[in-house]
N, CA, C and O atoms as a Tinker XYZ file with bonds, in Angstrom:
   472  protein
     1  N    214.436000   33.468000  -31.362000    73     2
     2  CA   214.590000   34.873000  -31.102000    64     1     3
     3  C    216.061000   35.159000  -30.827000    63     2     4     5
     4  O    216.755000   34.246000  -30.380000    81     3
     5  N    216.421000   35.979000  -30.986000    73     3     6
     6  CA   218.215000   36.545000  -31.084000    64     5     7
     7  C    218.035000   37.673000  -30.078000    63     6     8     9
     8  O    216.866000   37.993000  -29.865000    81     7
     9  N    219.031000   38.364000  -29.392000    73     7    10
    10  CA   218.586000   39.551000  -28.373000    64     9    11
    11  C    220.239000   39.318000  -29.177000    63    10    12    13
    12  O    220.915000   38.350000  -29.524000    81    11
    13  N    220.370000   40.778000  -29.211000    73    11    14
    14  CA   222.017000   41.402000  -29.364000    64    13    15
    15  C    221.818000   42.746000  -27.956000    63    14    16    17
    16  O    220.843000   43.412000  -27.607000    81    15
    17  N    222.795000   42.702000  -27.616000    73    15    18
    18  CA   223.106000   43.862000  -26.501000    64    17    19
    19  C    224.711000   44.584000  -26.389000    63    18    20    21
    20  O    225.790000   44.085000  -26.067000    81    19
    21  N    224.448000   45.553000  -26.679000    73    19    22
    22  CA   225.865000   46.550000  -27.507000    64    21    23
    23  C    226.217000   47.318000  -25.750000    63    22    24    25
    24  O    225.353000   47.696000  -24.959000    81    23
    25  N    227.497000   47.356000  -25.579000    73    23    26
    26  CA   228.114000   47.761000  -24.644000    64    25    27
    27  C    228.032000   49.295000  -24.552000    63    26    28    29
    28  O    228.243000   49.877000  -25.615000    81    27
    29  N    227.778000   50.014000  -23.534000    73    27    30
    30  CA   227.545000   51.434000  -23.543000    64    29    31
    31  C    228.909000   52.021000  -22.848000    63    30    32    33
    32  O    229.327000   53.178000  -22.879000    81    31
    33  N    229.293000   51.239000  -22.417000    73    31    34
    34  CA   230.656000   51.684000  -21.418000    64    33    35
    35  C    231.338000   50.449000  -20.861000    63    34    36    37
    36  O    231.036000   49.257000  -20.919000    81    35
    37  N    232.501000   51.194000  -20.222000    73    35    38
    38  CA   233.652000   49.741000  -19.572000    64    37    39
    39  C    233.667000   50.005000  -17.835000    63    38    40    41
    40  O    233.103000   50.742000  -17.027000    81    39
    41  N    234.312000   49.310000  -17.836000    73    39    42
    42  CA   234.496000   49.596000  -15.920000    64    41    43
    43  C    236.234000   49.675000  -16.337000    63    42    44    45
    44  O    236.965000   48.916000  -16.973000    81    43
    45  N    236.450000   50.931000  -15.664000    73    43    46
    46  CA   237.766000   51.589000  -16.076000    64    45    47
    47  C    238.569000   51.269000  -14.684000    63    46    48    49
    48  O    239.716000   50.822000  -14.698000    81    47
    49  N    238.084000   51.454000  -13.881000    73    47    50
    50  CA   239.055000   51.473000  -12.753000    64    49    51
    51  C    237.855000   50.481000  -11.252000    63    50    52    53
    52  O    236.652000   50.406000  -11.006000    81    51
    53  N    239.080000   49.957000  -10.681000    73    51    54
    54  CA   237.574000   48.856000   -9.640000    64    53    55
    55  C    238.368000   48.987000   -8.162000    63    54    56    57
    56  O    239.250000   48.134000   -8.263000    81    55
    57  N    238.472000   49.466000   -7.161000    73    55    58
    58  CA   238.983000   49.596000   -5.696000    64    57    59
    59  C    238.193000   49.199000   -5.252000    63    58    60    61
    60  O    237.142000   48.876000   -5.805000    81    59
    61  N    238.642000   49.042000   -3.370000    73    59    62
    62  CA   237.692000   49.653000   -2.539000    64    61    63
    63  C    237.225000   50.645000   -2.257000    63    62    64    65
    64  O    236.243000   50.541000   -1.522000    81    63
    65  N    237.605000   51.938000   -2.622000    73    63    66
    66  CA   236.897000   53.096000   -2.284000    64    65    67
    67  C    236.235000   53.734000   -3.309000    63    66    68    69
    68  O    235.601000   54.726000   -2.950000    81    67
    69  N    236.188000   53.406000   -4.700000    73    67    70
    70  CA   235.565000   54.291000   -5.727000    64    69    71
    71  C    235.871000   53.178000   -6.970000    63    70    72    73
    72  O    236.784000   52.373000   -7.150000    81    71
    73  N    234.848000   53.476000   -7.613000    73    71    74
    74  CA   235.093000   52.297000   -9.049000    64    73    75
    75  C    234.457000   53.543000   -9.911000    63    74    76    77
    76  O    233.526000   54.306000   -9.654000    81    75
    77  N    235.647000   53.401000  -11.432000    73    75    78
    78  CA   234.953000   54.181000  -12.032000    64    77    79
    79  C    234.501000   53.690000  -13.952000    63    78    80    81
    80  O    235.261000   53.027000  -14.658000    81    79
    81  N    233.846000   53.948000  -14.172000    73    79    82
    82  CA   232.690000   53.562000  -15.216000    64    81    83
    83  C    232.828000   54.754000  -16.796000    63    82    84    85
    84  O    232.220000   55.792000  -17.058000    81    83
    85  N    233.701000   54.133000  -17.417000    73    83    86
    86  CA   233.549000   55.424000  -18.723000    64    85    87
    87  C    232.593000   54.418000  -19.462000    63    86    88    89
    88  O    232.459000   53.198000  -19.561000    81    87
    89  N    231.759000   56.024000  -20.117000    73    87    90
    90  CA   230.845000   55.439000  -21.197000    64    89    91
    91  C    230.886000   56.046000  -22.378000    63    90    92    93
    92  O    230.767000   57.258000  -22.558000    81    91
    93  N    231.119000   54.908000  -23.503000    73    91    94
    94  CA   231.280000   55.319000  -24.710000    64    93    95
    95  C    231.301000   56.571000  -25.098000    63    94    96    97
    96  O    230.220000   57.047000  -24.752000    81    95
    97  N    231.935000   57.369000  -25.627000    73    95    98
    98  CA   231.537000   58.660000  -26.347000    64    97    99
    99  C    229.849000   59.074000  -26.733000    63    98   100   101
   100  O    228.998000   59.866000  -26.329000    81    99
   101  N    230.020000   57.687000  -28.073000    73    99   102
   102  CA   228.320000   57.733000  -28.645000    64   101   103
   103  C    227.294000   57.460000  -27.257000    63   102   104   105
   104  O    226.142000   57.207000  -27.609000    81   103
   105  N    227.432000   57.464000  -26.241000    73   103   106
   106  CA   226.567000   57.224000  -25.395000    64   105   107
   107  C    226.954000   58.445000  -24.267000    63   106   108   109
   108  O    226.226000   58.629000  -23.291000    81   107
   109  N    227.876000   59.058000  -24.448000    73   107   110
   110  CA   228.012000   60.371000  -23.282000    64   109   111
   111  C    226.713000   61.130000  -23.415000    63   110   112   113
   112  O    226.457000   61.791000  -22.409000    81   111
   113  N    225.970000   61.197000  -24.228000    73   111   114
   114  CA   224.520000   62.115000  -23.819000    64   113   115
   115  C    223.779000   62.253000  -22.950000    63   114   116   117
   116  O    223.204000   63.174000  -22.369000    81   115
   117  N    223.899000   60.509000  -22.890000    73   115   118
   118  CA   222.693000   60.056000  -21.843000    64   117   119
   119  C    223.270000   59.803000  -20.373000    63   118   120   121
   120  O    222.987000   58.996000  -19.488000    81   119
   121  N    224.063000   60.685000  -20.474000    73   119   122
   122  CA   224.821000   61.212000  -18.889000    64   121   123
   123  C    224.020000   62.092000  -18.048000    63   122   124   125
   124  O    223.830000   62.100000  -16.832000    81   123
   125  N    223.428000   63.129000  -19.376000    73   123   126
   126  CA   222.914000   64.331000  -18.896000    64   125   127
   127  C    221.622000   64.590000  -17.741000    63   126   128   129
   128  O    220.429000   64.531000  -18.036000    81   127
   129  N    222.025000   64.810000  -16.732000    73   127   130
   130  CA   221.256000   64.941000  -15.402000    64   129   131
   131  C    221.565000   63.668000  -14.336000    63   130   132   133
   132  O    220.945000   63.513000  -13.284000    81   131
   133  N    222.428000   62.969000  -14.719000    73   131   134
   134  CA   223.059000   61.867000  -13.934000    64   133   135
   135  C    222.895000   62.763000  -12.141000    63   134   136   137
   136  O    222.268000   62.517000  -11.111000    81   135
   137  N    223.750000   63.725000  -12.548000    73   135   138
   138  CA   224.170000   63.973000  -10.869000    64   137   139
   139  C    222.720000   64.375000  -10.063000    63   138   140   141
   140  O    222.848000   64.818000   -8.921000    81   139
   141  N    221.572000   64.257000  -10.531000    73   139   142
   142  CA   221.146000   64.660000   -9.825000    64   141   143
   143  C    220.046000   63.457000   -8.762000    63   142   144   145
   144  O    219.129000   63.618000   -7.957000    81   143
   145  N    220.927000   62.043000   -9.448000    73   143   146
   146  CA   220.393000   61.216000   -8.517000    64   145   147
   147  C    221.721000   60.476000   -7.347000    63   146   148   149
   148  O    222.913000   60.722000   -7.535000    81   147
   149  N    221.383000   59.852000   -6.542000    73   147   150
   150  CA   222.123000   59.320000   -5.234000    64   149   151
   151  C    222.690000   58.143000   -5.618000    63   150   152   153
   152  O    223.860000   57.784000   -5.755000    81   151
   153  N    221.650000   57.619000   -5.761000    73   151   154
   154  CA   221.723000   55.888000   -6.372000    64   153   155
   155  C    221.782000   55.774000   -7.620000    63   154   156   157
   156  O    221.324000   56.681000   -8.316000    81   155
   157  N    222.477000   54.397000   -8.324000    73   155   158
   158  CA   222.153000   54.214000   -9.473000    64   157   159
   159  C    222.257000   52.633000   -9.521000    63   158   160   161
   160  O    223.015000   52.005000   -8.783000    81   159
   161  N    221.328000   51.983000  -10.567000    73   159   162
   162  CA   221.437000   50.584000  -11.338000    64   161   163
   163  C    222.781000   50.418000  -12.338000    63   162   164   165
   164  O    223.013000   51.183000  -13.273000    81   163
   165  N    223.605000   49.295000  -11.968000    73   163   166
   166  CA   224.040000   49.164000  -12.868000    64   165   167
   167  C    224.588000   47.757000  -13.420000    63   166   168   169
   168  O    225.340000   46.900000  -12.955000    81   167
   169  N    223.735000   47.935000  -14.852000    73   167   170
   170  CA   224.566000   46.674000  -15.642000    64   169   171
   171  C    225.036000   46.075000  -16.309000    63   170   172   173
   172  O    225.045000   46.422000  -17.491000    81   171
   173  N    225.671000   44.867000  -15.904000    73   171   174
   174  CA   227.160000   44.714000  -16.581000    64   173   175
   175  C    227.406000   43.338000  -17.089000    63   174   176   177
   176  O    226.551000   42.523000  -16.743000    81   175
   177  N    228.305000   42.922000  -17.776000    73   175   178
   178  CA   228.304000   41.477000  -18.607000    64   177   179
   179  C    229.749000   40.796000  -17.709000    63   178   180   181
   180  O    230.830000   41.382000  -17.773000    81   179
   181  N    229.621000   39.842000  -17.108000    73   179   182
   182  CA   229.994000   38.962000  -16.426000    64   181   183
   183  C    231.272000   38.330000  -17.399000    63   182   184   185
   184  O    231.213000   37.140000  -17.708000    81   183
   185  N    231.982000   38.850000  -17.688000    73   183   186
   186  CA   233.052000   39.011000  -18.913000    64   185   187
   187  C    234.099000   38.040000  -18.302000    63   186   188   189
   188  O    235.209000   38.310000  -18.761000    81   187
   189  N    234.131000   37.092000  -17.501000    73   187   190
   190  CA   235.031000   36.442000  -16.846000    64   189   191
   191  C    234.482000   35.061000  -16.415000    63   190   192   193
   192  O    235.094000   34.222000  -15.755000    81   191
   193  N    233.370000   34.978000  -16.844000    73   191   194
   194  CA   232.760000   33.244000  -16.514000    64   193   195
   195  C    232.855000   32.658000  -17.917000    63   194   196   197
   196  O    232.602000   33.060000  -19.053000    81   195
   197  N    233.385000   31.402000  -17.298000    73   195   198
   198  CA   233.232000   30.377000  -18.921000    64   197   199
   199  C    231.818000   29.937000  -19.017000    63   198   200   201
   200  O    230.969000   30.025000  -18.130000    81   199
   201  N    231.699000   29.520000  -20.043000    73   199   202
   202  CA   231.027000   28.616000  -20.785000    64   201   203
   203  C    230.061000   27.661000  -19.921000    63   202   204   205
   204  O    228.863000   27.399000  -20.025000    81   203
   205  N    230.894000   27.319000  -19.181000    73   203   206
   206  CA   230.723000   25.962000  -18.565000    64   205   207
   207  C    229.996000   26.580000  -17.298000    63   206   208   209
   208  O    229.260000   25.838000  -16.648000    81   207
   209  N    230.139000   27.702000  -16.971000    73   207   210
   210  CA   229.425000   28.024000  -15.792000    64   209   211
   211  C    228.082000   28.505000  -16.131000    63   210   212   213
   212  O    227.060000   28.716000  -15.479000    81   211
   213  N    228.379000   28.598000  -17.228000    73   211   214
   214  CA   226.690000   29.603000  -17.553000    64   213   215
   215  C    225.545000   27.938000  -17.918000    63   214   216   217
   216  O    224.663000   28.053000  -18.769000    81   215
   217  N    225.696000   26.831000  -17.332000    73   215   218
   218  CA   225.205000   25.707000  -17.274000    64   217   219
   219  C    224.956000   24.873000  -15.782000    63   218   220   221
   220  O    224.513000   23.749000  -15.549000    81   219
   221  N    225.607000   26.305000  -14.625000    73   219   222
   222  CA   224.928000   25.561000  -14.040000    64   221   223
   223  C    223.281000   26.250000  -13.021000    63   222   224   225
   224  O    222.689000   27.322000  -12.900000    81   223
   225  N    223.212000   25.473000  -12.738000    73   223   226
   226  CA   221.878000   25.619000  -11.862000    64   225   227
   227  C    221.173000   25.715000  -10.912000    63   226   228   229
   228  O    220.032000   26.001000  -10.550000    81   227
   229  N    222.488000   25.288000  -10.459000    73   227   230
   230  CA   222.626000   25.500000   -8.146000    64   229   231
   231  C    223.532000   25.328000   -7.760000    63   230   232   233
   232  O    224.329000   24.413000   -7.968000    81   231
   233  N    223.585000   26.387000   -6.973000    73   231   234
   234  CA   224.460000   26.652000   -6.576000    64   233   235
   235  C    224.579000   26.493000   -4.915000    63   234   236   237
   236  O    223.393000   26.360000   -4.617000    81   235
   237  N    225.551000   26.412000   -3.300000    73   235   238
   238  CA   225.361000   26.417000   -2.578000    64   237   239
   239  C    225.804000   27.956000   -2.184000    63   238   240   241
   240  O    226.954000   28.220000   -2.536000    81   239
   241  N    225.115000   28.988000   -1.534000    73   239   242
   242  CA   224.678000   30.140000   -1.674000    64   241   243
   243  C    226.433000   30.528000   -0.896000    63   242   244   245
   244  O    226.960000   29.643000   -0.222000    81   243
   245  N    226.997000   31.585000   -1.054000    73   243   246
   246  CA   227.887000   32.226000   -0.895000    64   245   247
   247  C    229.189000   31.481000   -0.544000    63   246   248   249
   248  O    230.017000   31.755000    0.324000    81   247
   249  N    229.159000   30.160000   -1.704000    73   247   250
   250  CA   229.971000   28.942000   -1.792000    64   249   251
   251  C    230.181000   28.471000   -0.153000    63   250   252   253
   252  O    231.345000   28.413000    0.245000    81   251
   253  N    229.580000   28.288000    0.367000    73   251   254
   254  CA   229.526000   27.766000    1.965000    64   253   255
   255  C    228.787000   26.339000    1.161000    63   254   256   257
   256  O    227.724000   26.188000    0.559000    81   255
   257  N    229.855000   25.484000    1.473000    73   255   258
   258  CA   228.646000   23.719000    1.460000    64   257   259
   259  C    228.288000   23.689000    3.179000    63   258   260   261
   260  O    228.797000   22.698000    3.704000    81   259
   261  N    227.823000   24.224000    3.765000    73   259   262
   262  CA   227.036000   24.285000    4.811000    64   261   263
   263  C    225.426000   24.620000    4.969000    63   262   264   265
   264  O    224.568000   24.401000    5.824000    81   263
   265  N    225.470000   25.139000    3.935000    73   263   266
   266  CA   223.977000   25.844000    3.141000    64   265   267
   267  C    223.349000   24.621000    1.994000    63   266   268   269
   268  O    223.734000   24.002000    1.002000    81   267
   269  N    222.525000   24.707000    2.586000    73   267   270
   270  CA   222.315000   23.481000    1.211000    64   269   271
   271  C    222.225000   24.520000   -0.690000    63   270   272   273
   272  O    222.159000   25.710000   -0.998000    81   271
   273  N    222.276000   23.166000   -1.497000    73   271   274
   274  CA   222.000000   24.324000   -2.986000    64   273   275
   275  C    220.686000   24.498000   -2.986000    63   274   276   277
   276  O    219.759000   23.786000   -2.599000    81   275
   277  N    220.761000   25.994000   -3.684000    73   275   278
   278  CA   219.639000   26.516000   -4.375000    64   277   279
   279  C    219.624000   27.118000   -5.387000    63   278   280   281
   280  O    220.515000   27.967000   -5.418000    81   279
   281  N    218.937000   27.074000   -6.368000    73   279   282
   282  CA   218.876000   27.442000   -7.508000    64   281   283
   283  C    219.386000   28.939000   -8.035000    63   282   284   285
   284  O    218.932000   29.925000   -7.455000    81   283
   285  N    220.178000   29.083000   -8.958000    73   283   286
   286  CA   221.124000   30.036000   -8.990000    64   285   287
   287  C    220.623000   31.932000   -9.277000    63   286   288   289
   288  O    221.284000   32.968000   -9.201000    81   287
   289  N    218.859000   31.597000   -9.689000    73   287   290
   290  CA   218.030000   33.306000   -9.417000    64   289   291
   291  C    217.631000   32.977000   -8.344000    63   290   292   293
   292  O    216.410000   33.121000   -8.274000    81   291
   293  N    218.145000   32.540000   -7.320000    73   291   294
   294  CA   217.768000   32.947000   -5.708000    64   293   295
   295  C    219.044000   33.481000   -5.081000    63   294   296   297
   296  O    219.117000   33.998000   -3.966000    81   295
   297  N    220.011000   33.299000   -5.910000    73   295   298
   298  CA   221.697000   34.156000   -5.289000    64   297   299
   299  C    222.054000   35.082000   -6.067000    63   298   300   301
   300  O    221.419000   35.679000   -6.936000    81   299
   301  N    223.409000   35.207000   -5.616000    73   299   302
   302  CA   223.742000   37.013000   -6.237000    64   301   303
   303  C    225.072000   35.717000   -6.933000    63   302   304   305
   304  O    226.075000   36.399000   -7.144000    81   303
   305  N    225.316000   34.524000   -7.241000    73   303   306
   306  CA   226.012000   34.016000   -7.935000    64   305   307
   307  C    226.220000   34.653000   -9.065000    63   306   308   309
   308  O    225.263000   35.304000   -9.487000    81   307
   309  N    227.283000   34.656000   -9.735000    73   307   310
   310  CA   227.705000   34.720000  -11.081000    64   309   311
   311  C    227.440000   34.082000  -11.760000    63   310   312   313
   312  O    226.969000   34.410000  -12.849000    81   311
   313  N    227.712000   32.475000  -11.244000    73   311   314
   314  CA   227.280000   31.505000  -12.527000    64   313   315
   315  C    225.670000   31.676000  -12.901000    63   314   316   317
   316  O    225.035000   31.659000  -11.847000    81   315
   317  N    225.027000   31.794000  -13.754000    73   315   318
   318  CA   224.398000   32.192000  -14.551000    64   317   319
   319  C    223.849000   31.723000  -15.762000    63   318   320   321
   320  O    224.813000   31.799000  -16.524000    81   319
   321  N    222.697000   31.192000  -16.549000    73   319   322
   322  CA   222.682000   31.320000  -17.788000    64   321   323
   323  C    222.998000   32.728000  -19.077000    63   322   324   325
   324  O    223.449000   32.789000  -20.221000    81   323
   325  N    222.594000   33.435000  -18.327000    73   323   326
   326  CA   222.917000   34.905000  -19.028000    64   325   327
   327  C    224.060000   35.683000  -18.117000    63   326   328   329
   328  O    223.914000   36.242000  -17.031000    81   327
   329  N    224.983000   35.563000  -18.750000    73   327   330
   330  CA   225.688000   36.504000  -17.815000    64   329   331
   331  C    225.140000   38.030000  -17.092000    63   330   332   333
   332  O    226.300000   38.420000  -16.960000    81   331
   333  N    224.766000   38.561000  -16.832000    73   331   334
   334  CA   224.379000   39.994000  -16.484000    64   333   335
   335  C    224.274000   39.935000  -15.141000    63   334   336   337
   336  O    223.726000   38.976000  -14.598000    81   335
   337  N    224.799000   40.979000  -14.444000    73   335   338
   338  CA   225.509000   41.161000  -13.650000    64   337   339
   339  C    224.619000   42.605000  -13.184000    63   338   340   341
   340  O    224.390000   43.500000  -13.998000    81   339
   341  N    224.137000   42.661000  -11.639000    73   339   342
   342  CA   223.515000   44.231000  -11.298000    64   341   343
   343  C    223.931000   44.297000  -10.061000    63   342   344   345
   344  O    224.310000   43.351000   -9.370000    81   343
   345  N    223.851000   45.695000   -9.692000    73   343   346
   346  CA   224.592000   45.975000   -8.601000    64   345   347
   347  C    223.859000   47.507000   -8.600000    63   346   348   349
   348  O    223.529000   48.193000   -9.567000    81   347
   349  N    223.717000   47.808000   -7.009000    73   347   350
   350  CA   223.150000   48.965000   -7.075000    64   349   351
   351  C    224.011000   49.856000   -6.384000    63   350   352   353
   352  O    224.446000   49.442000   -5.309000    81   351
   353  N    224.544000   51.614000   -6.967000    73   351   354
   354  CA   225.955000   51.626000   -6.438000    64   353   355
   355  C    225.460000   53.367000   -5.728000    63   354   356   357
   356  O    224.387000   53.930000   -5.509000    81   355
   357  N    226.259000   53.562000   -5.638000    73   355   358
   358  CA   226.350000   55.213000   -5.049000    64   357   359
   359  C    226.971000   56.075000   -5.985000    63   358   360   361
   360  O    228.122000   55.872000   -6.374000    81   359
   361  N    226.138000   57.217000   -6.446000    73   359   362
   362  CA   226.672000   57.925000   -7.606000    64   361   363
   363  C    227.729000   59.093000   -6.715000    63   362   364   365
   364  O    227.266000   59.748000   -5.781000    81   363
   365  N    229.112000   59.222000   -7.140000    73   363   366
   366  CA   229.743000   60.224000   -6.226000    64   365   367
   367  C    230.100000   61.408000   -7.098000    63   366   368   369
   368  O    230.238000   62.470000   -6.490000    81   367
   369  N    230.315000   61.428000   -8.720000    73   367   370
   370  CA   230.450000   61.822000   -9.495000    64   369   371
   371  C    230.613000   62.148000  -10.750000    63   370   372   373
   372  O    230.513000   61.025000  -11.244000    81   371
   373  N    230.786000   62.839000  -11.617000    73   371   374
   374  CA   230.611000   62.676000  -12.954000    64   373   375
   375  C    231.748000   63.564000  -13.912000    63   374   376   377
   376  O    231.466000   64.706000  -14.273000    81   375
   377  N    232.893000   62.998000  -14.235000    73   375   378
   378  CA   233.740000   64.332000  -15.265000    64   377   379
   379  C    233.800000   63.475000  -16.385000    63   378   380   381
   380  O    234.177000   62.303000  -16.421000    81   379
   381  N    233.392000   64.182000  -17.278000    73   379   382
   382  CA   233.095000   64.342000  -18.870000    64   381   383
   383  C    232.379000   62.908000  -18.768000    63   382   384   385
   384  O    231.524000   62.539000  -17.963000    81   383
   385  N    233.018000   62.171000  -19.885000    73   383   386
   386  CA   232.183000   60.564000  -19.306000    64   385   387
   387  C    232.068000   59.358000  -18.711000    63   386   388   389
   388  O    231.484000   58.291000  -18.905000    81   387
   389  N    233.103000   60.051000  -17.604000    73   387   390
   390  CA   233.408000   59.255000  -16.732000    64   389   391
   391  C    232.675000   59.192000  -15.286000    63   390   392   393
   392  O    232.747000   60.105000  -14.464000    81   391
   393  N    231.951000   57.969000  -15.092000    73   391   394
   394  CA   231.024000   58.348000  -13.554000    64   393   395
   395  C    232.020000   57.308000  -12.574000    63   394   396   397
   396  O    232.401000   56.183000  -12.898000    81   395
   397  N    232.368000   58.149000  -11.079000    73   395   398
   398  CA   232.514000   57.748000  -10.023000    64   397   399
   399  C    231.486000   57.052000   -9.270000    63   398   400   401
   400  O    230.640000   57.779000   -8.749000    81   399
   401  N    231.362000   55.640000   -9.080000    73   399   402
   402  CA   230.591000   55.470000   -8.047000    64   401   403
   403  C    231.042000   54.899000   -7.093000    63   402   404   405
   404  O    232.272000   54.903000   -7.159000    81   403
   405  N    230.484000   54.152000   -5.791000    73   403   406
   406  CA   230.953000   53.064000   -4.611000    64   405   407
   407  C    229.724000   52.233000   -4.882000    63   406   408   409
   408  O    228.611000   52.760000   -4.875000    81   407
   409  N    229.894000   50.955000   -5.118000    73   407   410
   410  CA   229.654000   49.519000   -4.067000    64   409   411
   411  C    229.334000   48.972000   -5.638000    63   410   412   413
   412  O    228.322000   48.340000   -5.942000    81   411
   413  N    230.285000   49.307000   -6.452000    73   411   414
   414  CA   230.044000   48.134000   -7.921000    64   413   415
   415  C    230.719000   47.097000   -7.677000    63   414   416   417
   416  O    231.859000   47.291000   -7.253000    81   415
   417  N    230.234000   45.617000   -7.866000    73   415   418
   418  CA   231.457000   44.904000   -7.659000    64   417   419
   419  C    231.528000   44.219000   -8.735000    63   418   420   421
   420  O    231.400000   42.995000   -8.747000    81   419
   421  N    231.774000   45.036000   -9.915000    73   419   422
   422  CA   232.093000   44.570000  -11.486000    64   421   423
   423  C    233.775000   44.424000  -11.642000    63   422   424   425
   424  O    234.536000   45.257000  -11.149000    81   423
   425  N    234.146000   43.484000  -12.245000    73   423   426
   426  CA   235.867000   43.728000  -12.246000    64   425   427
   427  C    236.663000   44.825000  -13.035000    63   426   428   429
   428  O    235.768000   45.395000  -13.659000    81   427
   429  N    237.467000   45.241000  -13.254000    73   427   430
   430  CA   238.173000   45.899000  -14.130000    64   429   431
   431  C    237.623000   45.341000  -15.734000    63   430   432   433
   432  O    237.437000   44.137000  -15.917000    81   431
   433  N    237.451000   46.100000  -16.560000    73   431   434
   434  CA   237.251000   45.744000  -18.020000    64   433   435
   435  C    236.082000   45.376000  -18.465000    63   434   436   437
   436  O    235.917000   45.149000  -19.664000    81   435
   437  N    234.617000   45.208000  -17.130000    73   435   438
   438  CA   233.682000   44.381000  -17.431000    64   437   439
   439  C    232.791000   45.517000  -18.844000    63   438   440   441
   440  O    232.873000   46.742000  -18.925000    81   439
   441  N    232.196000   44.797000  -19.555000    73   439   442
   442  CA   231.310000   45.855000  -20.379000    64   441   443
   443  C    230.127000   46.491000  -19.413000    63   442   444   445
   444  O    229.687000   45.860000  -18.452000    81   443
   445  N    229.689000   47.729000  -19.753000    73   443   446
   446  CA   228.440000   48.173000  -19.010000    64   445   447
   447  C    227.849000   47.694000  -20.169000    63   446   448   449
   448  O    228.455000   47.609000  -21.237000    81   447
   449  N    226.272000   47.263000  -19.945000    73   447   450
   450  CA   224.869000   47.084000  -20.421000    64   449   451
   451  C    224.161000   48.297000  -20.630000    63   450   452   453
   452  O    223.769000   48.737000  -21.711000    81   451
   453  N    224.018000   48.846000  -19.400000    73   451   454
   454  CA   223.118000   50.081000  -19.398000    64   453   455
   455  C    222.919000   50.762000  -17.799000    63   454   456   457
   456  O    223.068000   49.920000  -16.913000    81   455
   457  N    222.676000   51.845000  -17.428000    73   455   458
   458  CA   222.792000   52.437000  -16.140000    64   457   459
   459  C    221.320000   52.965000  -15.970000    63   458   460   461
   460  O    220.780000   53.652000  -16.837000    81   459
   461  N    220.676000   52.579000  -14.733000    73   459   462
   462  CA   219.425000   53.302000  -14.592000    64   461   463
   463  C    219.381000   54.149000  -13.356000    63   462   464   465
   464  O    220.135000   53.852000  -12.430000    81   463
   465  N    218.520000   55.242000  -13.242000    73   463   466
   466  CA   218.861000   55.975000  -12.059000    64   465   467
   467  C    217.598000   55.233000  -10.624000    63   466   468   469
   468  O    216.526000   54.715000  -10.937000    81   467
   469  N    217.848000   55.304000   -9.851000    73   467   470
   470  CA   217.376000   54.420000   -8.621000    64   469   471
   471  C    216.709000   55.571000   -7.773000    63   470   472
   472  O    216.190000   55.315000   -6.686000    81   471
């Protein structure tokens, strides 16, 4: 089986106080009624792990070796077999197709996946 997954948007700008999220042109439609939720899903492709990380399998949880390992869908780790990346953020705003939110912690440049409202 093959899964292809086409980028809907970038992460344009990443602070502490506001990160902001343009989405494609061909995908500005599906903006429409954004503001009228609080929360939103959002996700994103882990555009900064090698190869080599997406192999492993445990991890010791918030890199503390004080914690013993555990398997890497029991953490919010990056390393990953699939990169994808979620984060649930605070919608603050919306101009043209660009959405403001707080608490993404995607880096600068990451691709968006897709945004769901929460």
């Amino acid at each position: 089986m093959k899964i292809e997954l086409y980028p809907v948007g970038m992460v344009k700008k990443s602070n502490q106080d506001c990160q902001e999220i343009e989405i494609y042109e061909d995908f500005s439609k599906a903006l429409e009624g954004i503001e009228s939720f609080k929360y939103l899903w959002v996700l994103f492709w882990l555009h900064k792990i090698s190869p080599e990380d997406r192999k492993i399998l445990q991890v010791h949880p918030q890199g503390n070796f004080s914690i013993p390992k555990r398997g890497v869908f029991t953490t919010r780790s990056p390393a990953r077999p699939n990169l994808i990346g979620l984060t649930k953020v605070e919608f603050l705003k919306k101009e043209g197709n660009v959405i403001f939110v707080r608490g993404l912690d995607a880096l600068e440049g990451s691709p968006i996946l897709d945004i769901k409202c929460f």
